[in-house]
C-alpha positions in Angstrom: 0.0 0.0 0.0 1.3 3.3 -0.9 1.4 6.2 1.1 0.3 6.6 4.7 -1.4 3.9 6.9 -5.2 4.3 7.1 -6.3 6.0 10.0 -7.5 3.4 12.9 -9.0 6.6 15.2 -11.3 8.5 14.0 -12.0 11.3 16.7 -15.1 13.1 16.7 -14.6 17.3 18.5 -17.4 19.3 19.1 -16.9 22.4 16.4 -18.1 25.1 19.6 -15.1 24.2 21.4 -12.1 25.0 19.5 -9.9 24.3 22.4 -10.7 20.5 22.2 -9.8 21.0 18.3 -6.5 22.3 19.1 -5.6 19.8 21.2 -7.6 16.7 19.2 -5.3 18.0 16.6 -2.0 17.7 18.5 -2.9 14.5 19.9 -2.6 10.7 19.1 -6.1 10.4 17.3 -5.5 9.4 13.6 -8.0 11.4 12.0 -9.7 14.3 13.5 -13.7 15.6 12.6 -14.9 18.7 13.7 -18.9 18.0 14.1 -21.2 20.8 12.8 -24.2 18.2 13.1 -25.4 16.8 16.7 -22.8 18.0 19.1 -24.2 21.3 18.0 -27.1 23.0 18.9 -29.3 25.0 16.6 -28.6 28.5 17.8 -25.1 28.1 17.9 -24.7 26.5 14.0 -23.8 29.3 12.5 -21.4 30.7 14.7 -19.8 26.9 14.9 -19.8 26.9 10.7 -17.8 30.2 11.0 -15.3 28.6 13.9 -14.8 25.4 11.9 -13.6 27.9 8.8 -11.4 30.4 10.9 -9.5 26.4 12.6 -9.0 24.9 9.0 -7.5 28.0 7.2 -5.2 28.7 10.9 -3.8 25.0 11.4 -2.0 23.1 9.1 -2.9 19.8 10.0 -5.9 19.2 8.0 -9.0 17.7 9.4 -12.7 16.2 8.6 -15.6 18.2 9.6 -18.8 16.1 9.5 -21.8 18.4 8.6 -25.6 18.8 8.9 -28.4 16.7 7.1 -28.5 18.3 3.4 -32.3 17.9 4.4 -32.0 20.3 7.0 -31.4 24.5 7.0 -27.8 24.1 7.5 -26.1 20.9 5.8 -25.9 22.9 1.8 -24.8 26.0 3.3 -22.0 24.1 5.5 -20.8 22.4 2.3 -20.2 25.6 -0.2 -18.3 27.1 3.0 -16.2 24.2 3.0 -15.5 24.8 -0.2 -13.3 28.0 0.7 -11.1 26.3 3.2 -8.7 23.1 2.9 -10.6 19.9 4.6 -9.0 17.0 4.6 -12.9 15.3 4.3 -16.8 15.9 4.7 -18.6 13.2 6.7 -21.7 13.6 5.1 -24.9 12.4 8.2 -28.2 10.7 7.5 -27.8 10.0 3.4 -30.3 7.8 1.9 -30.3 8.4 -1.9 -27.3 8.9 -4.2 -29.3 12.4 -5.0 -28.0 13.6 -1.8 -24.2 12.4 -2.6 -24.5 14.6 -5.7 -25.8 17.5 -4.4 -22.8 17.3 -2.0 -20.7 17.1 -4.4 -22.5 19.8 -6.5 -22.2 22.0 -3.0 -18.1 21.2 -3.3 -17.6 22.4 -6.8 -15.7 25.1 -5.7 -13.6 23.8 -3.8 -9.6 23.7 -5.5 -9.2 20.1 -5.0 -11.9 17.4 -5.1 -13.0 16.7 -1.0 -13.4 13.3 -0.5 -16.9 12.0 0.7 -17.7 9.8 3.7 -21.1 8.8 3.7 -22.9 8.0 7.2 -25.9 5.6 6.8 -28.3 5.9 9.6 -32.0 4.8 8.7 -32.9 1.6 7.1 -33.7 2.9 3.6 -29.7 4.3 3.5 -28.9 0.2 3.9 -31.3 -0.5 1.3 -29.9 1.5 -1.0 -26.2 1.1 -0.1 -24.0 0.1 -2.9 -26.1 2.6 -5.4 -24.6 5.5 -2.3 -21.3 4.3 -2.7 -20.6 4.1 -6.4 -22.6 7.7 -6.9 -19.6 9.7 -7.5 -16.2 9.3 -7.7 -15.8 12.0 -4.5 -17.0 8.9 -2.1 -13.9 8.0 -0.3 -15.9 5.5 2.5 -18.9 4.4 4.1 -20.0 4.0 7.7 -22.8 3.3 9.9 -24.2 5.8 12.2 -25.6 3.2 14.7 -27.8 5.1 17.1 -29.8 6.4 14.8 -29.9 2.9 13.0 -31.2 1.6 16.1 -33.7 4.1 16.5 -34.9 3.4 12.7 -35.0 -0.2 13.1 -36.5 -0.5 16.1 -34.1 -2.8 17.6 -32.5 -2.9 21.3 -29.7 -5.8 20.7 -26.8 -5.0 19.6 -27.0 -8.4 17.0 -29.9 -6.8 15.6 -27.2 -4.4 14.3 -25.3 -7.6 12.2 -26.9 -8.0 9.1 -26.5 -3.7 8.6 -22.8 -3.9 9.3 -22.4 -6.7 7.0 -24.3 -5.3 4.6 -22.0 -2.0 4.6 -18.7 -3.6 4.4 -20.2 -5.7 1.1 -21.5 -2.7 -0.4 -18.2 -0.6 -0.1 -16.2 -3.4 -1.3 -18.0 -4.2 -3.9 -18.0 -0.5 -4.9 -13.8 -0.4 -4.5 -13.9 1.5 -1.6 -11.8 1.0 1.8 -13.5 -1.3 4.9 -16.0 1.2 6.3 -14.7 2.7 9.5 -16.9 1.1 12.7 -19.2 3.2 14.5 -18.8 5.2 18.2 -18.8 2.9 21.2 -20.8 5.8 23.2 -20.3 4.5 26.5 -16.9 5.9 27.3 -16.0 3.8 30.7 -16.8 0.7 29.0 -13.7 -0.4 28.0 -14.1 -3.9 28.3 -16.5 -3.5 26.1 -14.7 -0.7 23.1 -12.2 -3.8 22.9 -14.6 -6.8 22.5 -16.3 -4.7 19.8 -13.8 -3.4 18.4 -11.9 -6.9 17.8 -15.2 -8.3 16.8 -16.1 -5.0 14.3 -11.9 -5.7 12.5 -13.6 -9.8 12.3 -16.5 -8.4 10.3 -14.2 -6.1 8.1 -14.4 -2.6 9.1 -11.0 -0.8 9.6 -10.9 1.7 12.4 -13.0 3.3 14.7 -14.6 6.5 15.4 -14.2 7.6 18.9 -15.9 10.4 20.5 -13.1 10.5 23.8 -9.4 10.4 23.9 -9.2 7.7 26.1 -10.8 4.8 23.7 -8.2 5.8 21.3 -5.2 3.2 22.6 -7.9 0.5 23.1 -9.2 1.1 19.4 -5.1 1.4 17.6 -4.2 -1.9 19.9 -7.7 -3.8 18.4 -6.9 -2.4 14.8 -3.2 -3.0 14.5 -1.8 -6.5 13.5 0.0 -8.3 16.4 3.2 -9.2 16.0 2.0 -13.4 16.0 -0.3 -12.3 13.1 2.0 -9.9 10.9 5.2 -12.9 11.5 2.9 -15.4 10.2 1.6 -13.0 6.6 5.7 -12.4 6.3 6.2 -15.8 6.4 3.4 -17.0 3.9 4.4 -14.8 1.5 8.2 -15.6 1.9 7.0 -19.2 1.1 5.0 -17.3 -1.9 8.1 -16.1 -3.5 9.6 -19.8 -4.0 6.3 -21.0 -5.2 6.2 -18.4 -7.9 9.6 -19.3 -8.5 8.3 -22.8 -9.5 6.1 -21.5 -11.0 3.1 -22.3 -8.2 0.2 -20.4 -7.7 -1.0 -22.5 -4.8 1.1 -24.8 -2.1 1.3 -26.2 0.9 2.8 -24.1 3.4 5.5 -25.9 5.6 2.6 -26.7 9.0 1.1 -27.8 6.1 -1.8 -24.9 5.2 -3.4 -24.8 1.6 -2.1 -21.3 -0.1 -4.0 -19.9 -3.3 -4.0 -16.1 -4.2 -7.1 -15.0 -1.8 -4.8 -16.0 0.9 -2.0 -14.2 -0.3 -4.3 -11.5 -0.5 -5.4 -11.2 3.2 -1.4 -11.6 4.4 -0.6 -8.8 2.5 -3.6 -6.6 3.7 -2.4 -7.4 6.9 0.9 -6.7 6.6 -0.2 -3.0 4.8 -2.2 -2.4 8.0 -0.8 0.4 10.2 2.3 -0.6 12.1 3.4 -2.7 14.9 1.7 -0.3 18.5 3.9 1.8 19.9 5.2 0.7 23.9 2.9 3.9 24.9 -0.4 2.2 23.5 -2.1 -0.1 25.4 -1.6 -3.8 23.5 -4.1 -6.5 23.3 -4.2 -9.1 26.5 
């Protein structure tokens, strides 16, 4: 993979506090996004749209900014003033019809430099319609589920209800050649028990990463996202074996602990060994 690691954290700041920006933005959170949308209340969007403006064209480190519902007052208007200012992404809340992902992109037109798109699915007819979402326009960079509201639109209060949605969005961006979706917030920010357990579980079903609304769940989320060292040994190995099949002139082979090898598993060792790199001694590691 070319280029730098995906992000694995994907911190959410409210855009009324530009203090927490500041330091979200000098901290170990992978990808940063500024939310115009529910951390703000509607008196204050305005004065927030005008905040997140003043922090992109002042810091250098760029960041995402997700905005309001294009089916709202505020979501077109918080677009064409992205526009104006370098972002390094719009999360776009609530879509449900590749209309909306054009008009987006119609709203960012002006903008120097395409903005990549991540799309947030959060009712049950933006599941439905997944894959047509993704493949839209060539500006969607990702999707991702926004689970609470899913739950709300399903009617569901177990958290396996959720399955079938998540699986349905890591298919559908796939299959459109976009990256593993990004996993939704784990809202309950002393649960770290349970961050981990999903978070492992949420990698097992294919997303990549994590939005985190708290500092803190940002170790737990790198340690569950990054390769251990058992795992990455083991894809360096296969594909050292790979190199003296191809020399033979093998596409598939027995590995020496006698594993069957064909090119879809010589596919997911390299994935994992293009995953972000070993954690750091600072970051909390898996038990």
């Amino acid at each position: 993979m070319s280029g730098s690691p995906r992000p694995r954290s994907w911190l959410y700041v409210p855009a009324t506090r530009p203090d927490r920006v500041a330091k979200a933005l000098a901290g170990p959170a992978e990808a940063v996004v500024v939310d115009l949308e529910d951390a703000v209340p509607a008196a204050a969007k305005e004065s927030a749209r005008a905040t997140v403006l003043e922090l992109a064209a002042r810091h250098d480190r760029p960041f995402h900014v997700r905005v309001n519902d294009l089916e709202g007052p505020w979501g077109e208007a918080d677009l064409r003033a992205l526009a104006q200012v370098p972002v390094a992404g719009v999360r776009l809340p609530k879509t449900e019809s590749a209309d909306q992902v054009l008009r987006a992109a119609d709203a960012l037109s002006a903008a120097p430099a395409p903005v990549p798109l991540h799309i947030l699915l959060e009712s049950a007819l933006g599941i439905e319609r997944a894959f047509d979402i993704a493949v839209a326009h060539p500006q969607v960079a990702g999707l991702s589920l926004g689970e609470a509201d899913l739950r709300a639109s399903l009617r569901v209060t177990e958290d396996a209800a959720l399955d079938w949605a998540r699986s349905r969005v890591v298919n559908a961006a796939r299959a459109a050649g976009l990256p593993s979706p990004v996993q939704s917030v784990h809202t309950d920010v002393a649960d770290e028990a349970g961050l981990r357990a999903g978070s492992e579980r949420g990698r097992a079903m294919g997303f990549y990463g994590r939005s985190v609304v708290h500092p803190r769940q940002i170790p737990v989320v790198h340690a569950a996202y990054t390769p251990g060292a058992d795992e990455r040994a083991r894809a360096a190995a296969l594909l050292a074996e790979l190199e003296a099949a191809d020399a033979e002139g093998r596409s598939a082979f027995l590995t020496a602990d006698g594993r069957f090898v064909d090119p879809a598993v010589v596919h997911a060792a390299r994935a994992v060994l293009d995953a972000a790199p070993p954690i750091p001694e600072h970051e909390e590691k898996n038990p």
